[in-house]
N, C-alpha and C positions, 0 to 999 in steps of 0.2 A: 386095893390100893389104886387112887389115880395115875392113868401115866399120860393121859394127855386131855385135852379141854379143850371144846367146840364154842366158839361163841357165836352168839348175835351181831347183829351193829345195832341198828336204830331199838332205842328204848334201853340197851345194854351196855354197849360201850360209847355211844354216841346219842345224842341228844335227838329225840324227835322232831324238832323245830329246825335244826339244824337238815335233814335231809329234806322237809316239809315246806318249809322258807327261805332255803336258800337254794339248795340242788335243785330239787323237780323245777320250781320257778325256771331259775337259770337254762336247764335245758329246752323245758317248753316252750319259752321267747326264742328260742334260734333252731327250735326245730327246723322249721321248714325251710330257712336256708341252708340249713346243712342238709339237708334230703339232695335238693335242688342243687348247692354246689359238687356235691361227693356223689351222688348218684352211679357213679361210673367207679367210685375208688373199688381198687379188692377186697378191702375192709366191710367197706359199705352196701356194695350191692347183695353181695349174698343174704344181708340182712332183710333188705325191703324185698326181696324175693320169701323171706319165711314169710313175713307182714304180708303178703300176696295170699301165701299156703294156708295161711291161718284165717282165712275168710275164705271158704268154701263155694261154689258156684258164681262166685263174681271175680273177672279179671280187674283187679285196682288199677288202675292210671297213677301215675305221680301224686296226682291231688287227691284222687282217693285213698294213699297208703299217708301222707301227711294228714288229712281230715282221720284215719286210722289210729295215729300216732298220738294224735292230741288227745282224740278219745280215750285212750287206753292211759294216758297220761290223769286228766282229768279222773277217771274210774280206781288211780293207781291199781291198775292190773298189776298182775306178776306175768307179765307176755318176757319170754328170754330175749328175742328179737331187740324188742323196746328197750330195756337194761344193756343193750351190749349198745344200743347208741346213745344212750345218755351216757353210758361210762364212755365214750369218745367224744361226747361233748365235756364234759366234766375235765376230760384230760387235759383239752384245750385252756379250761377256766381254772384249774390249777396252776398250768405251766405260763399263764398270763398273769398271774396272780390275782385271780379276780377275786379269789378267796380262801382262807384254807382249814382244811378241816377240823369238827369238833370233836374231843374226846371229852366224858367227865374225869375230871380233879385225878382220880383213884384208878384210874387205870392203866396208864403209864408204868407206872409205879408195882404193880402186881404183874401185868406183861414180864417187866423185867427180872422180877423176882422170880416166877412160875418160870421162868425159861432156867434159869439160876440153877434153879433145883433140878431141872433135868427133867421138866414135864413139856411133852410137843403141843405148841399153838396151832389151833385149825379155826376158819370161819366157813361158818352157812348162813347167807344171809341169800337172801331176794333178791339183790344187788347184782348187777354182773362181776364175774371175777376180777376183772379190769376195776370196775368202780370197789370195789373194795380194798386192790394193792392201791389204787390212786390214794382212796382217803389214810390208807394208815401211813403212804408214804408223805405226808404233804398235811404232818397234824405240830400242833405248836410246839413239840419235842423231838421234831426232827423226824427223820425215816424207820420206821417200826415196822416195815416189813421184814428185814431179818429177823427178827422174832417169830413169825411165822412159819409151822411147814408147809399149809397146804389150803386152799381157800377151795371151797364148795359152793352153789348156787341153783338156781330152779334147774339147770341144767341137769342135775343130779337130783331131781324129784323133788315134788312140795312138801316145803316143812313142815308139815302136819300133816303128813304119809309116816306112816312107823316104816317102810320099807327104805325111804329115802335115808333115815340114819343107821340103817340095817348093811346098806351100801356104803355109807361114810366110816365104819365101823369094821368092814370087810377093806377098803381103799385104805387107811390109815395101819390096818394089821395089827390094832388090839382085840381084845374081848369089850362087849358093849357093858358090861359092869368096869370096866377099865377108864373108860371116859368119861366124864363131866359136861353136863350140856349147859349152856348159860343162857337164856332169854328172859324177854319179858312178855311174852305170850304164854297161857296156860296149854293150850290145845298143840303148839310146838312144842311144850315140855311134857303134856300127855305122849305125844309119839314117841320122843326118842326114851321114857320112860317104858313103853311097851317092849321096847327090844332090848332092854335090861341098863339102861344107861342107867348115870345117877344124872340128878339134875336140880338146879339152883333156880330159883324166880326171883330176878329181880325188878325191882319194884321202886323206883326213883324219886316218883311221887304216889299219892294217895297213901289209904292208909292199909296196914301190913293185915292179913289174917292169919290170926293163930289155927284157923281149922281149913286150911288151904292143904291142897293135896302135894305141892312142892315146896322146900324152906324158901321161905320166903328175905330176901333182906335187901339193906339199901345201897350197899354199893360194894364193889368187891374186896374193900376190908372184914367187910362181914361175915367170911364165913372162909376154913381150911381149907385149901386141894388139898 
């Protein structure tokens, strides 16, 4: 029996073009002011000190932790550092209304039902935890983070580590046949497959395979917790 359900964002419940064309964009034009302005915040500097750590035998300057930034940007790395200042620039362009986020049609809609029923919402995306309460709080049906119990990120090991949902699975205190994994990458539905999860591939576009190693379907009408 499901008693609670890990999802994706990008490809799952939120549109690839939408984190692709609008967020990364958005962030990487104002990076380097905000290095430059906040450099000194609390927030802030602990951050561009991992972006230091994380380049071994060279002390970065300023310019060399924002030429860092853009890289890792451009590359779309999974760097934790990099995600925890895009989710504070993103905060910024939320609470300005620069834009606000995408969900598809059908999930809204299933969020509020699966909670209904008394199944716990979790997410593990790439995203920082920050940029993931931003987008569910700041989507065109209003604040959906109460729907939530618990948001995960690379901080908690890469999605395609079977150990990282081996973790999510022991932090949430069900059994990993208890949960439900959602994405739209195979090799992240491989993992949490290895430590006994069940798990859903969804699939938004292209076309579906019947001899896929996870159900496959098109959007979360498709298929029971």
């Amino acid at each position: 029996m499901i008693r609670a359900i890990v999802m994706d964002i990008e490809g799952t419940t939120t549109s690839l073009s939408f984190v692709k064309d609008v967020l990364f964009p958005y962030a990487r034009e104002r990076m380097e002011d905000f290095v430059k302005q906040h450099a000194e915040d609390p927030k802030v500097a602990p951050l561009l000190e991992e972006v230091r750590a994380a380049i071994p035998g060279e002390r970065l300057d300023q310019e060399g932790i924002i030429r860092q930034l853009l890289a890792w940007i451009d590359a779309d790395a999974k760097v934790s550092a990099l995600k925890s200042l895009q989710g504070l620039l993103w905060e910024a362009g939320y609470q300005q209304g620069d834009f606000t986020s995408h969900l598809y049609p059908d999930v809204e809609r299933n969020l509020r039902a699966w909670r209904e029923a008394g199944l716990k919402l979790y997410v593990f995306s790439s995203g920082s935890v920050q940029a993931q309460k931003l987008l569910f709080a700041h989507t065109p049906g209003g604040d959906l983070t109460p729907l939530f119990d618990g948001y995960f990120d690379t901080r908690t090991g890469p999605k395609r580590a079977p150990d990282s949902y081996r973790y999510i699975a022991e932090i949430i205190g069900f059994r990993p046949e208890e949960i439900l994994f959602l994405s739209d990458v195979e090799e992240e539905l491989d993992a949490a497959a290895k430590v006994g999860m069940q798990t859903v591939w969804l699939v938004r576009e292209g076309e579906l395979s019947p001899t896929a190693s996870h159900l496959q379907v098109r959007d979360f009408d498709s298929f029971a917790a």
